[in-house]
N, C-alpha and C positions, 0 to 999 in steps of 0.2 A: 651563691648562698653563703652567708655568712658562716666563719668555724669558731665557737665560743672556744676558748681555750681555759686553761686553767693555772695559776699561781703556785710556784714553788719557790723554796727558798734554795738560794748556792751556798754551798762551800768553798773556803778560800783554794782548798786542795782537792775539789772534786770538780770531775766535768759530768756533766748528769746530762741528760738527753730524754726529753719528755714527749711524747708522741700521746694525743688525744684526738681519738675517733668517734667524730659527729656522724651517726649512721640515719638515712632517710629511708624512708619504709620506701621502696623503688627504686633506691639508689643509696649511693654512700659519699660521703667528703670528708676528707684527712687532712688533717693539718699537724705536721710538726715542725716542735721548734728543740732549735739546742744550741746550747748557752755552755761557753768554755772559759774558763777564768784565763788569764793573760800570765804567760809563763814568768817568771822573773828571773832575775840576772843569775848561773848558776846553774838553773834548772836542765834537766836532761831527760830524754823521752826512754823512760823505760819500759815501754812497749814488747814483746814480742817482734809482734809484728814490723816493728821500727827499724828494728835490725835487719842489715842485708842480709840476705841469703838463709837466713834463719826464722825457725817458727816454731812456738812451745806450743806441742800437743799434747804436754799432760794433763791428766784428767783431772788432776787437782784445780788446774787454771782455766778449766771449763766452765761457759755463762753456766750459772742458776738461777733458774726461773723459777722462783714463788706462786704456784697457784694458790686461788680463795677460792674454797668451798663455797657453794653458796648457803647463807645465814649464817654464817660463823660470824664470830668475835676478830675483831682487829689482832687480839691476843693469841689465839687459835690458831691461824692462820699462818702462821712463820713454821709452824711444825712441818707443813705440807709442799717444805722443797722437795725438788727433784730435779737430780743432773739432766738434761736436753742433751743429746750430742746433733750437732746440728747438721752434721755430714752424714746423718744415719736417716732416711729418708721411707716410711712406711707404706708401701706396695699398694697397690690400687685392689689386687683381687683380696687383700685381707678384709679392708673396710666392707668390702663387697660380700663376703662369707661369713658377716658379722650375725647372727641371731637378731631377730627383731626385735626381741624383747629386751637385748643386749642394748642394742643400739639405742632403742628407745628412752633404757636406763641413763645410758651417758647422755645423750643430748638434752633429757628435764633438765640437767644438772647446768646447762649453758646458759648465761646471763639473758634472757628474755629478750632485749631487746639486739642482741646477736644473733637472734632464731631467724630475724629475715634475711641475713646477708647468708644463711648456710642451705636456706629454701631454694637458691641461684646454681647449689654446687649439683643437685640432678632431679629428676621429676621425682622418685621415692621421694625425698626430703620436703622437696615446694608441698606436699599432701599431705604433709605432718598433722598442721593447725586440727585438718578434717579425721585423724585419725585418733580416734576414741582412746586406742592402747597408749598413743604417745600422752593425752592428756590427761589419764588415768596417771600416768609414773609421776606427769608435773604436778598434779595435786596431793602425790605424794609424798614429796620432796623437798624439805626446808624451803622458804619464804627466799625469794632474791634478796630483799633486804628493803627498806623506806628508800622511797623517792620523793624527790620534789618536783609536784607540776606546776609550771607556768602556763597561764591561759591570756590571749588578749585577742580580743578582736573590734581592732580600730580600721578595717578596713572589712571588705568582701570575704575576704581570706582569713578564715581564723589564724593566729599564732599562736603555736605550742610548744613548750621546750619540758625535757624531763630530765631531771637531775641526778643521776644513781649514787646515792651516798656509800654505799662498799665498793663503787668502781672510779669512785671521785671525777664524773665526766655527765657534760650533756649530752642528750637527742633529741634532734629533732623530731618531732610526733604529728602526723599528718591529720587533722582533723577536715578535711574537706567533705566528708563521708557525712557530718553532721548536716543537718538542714540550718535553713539560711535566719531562723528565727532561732534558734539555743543560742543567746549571748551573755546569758548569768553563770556563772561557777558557782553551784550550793556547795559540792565539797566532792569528797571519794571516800570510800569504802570498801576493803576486801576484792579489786581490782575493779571495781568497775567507779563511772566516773556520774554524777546526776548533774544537769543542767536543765534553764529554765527559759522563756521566754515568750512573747507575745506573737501570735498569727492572725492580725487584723484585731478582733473584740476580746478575743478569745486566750484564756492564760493554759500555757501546756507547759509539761516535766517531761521531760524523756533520761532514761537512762541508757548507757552505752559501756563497752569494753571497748578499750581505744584498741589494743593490740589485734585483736579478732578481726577489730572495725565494724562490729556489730551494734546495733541502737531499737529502741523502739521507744513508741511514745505512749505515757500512761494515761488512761482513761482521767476524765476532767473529774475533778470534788465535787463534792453537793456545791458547794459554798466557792466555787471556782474563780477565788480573786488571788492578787500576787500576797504572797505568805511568806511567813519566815519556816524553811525548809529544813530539813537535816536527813542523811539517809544514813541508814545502818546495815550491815552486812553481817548474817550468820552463816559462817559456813560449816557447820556442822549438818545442817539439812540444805545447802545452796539455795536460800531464799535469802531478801531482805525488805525493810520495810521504809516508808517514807512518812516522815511524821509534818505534818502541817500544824503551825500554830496562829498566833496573834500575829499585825502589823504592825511594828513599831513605829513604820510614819501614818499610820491611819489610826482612826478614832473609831472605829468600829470593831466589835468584838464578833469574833465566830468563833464555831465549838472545834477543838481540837481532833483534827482527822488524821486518819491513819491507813496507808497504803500498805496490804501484805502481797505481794507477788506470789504465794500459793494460793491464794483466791484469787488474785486478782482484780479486788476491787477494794474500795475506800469504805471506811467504817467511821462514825459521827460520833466518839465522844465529849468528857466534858468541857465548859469552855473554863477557859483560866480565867481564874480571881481578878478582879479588879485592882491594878494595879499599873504604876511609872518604870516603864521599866530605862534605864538606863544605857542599855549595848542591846545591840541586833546580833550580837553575838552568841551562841548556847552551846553549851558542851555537853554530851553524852556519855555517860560512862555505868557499868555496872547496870544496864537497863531503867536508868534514872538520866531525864532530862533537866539541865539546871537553864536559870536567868537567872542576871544583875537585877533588882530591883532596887528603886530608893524610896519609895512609897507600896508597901512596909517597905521598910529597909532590911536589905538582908538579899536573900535565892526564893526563887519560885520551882521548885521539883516538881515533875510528872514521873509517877511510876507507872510503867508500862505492864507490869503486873496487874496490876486492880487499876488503871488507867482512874487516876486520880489525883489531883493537885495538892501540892502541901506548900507554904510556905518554913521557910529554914531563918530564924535570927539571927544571920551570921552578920555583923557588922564587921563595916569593911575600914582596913587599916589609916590610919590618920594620916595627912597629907597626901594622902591619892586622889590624883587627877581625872586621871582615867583608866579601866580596865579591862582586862579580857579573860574569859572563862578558858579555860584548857581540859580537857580529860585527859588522865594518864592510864597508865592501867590498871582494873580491877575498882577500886574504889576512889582513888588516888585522883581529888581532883584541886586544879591549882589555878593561881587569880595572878594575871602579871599583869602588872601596871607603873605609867608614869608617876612622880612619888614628886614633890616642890612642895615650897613654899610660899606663896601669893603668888601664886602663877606662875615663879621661876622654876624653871626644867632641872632638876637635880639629876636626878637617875630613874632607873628599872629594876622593881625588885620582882622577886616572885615569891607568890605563898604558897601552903599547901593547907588545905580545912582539915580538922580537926574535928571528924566527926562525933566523936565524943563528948568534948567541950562547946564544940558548935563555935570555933572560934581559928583565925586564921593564924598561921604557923607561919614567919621567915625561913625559907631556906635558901636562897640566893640573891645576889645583889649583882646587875652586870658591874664589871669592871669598866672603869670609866674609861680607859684607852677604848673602848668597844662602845661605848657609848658616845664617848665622840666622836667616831666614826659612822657610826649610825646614823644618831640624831644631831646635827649641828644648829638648827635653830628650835626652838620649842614649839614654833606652828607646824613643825612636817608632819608629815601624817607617817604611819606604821603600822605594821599588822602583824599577827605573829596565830598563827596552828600548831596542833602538836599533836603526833602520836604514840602511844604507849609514854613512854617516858623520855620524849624528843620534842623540844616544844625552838620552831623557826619563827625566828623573825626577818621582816622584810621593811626595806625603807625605800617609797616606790622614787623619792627626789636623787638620792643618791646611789639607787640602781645595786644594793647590794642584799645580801641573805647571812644573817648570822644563826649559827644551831648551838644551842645547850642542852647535853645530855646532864638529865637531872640525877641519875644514878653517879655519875664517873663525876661530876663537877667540873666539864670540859666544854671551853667555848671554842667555837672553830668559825670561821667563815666559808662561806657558800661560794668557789671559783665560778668567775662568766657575770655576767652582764645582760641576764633575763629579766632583771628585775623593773627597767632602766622606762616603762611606759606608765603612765599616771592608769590609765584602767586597767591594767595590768590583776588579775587575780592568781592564788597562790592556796594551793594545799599540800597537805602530805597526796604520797600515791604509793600501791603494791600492786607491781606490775604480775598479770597471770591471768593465762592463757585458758583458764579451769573456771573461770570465773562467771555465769552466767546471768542472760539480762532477762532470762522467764524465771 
């Protein structure tokens, strides 16, 4: 099995040693690598350990190891050293005479997708998943943090890779559990994952918790044709909902339905306005659904309150090519698109609406080292999701992922090489184990 690794920069005077662990839900594969600059003429090892017969055991020049909290800030997180002495070795009966409620505590706290490799260490632990008290502490305990799912499936075998952006590493994620007909990515939501698909005449959705590896499939719409899809997650009462709208490559109109999993069933509201719409794209935010439209020109909103269409006059910025709707958080919703002139590819800016004026705001511009690395000809294709205030771009020709955090004004690239298959689909993800598919 392949091990995606991940991109660091050297120092001329550092030897740095980077270890990234690919963990496989039944198994694990490690891969490190370490990279040593080449001494120069001069130089001398002043090791401890270099020296014969000698070895500094002061406690000053003992490893520190930095833990991260989980959902902390990159900033946060340097607070939370702690000396390791690594000759000092913690007793089998203490872990054993831990409180349960103890244990339970620490272990929510363990990065989710390390929960399986610690299932292996005795039968108490492999019982976690099923035990209520343990998923009672994980739902109350900071978010692991955004992930990025990769989904492709070009063969029998789905492939899935997840990204943890506070652990900067991939995993591999077993989707074999799915059936042999879910090969659409509509998106994720609040852990769990919705996909879509054809069995024989018939169009079905099923939603799933990849971690659990739980699934089920939702009862068919009045109006059970393939749709443009979106799921939302409340978890304030652990339900969510699935909203069906228009097909943007069909010419027929149906009424806008709506999936609640505390019912359980599909509800027929109204059908959207007549209109061109432009992107199969919709973004969700603040219990408002938006569309591109250019006929009217401007947004088509659904509010989910009085479940009712409006259109919004927001015209959209001069020299845009193409774009894509984003939700950030709360109200905060943002338009990022290719920007030229007679067709030549210039850049990618991003906006933010202006619900006030009803009118689109600049607030970023990729930098064009990033841009050319992205996009190198103007026909690739690209896609870009975003959550809360995280908005990913992927370029599926040159197999890479770039992130801009809209608050910090920070571009980063995505380490690994998920991106690198033409059907290849891509959302954010929050992995959790709390997460339910009733």
């Amino acid at each position: 099995m392949n091990c995606v690794g991940q991109s660091s920069e050297l120092g001329s005077s550092l030897s740095i040693v980077e270890s990234v662990e690919n963990v496989v839900f039944g198994g694990d594969v490690r891969c490190c690598i370490q990279a040593s600059p080449p001494r120069g003429n001069g130089s001398r090892n002043t090791s401890p350990m270099g020296r014969v017969g000698s070895r500094n055991t002061s406690p000053s020049r003992q490893k520190v190891v930095k833990t991260k909290p989980r959902g902390l800030d990159e900033e946060t997180h340097a607070t939370f050293g702690k000396v390791v002495h690594a000759d000092v070795q913690m007793e089998d009966n203490i872990w054993a005479m831990l409180p349960e409620d103890l244990l339970h505590e620490i272990l929510a706290r363990v990065p989710p997708f390390l929960i399986f490799r610690l299932r292996s260490v005795c039968k108490r632990w492999n019982l976690l998943l099923q035990d209520s008290s343990f998923l009672k502490f994980h739902s109350s305990v900071p978010s692991h943090g955004p992930c990025v799912l990769s989904f492709c499936k070009n063969s029998v075998i789905p492939q899935c890779s997840v990204y943890s952006l506070p652990l900067k590493t991939w995993y591999r994620m077993c989707f074999t559990f799915l059936p042999h007909w879910a090969i659409w990515l509509i998106g994720s939501s609040g852990g769990l994952v919705c996909f879509s698909g054809c069995e024989g005449p018939t169009f079905y959705i099923l939603v799933c918790n990849p971690l659990t590896q739980t699934w089920r499939k939702l009862p068919c719409m009045h109006f059970n044709q393939q749709r443009q899809l979106i799921m939302v997650v409340d978890r304030s009462d652990q339900s969510f909902k699935v909203i069906a709208t228009n097909d943007i490559c069909s010419d027929k109109s149906f009424p806008t339905e709506i999936y609640d999993s505390k019912e359980d069933r599909w509800s027929v509201h109204q059908r959207m306005p007549a209109s061109n719409l432009c992107s199969s794209k919709m973004a969700y935010c603040d219990s408002r659904l938006y569309f591109e439209t250019l006929s009217p020109l401007g947004l088509m909103m659904y509010r989910l309150d009085i479940n009712c269409w409006e259109h919004i006059p927001a015209k959209f910025p001069r020299s845009l090519l193409d774009g894509y709707l984003v939700a950030g958080t709360q109200k905060r919703l943002f338009l990022v698109g290719r920007i030229g002139l007679y067709s030549t590819l210039q850049s990618i800016k991003i906006w933010e609406l202006d619900h006030a004026k009803i009118l689109w705001v600049e607030i970023s511009r990729m930098p064009p080292k990033y841009f050319r690395s992205l996009l190198r000809l103007s026909a690739e294709r690209f896609e870009c999701f975003g959550l809360d205030n995280l908005i990913c771009f992927t370029s599926y020709n040159q197999g890479k992922g770039l992130l801009f955090d809209v608050d910090k004004k920070i571009w980063s690239w995505i380490g690994g090489s998920a991106f690198q298959s033409y059907n290849n689909q891509a959302c954010f993800y929050e992995p959790r184990f709390d997460a339910s598919i009733y």
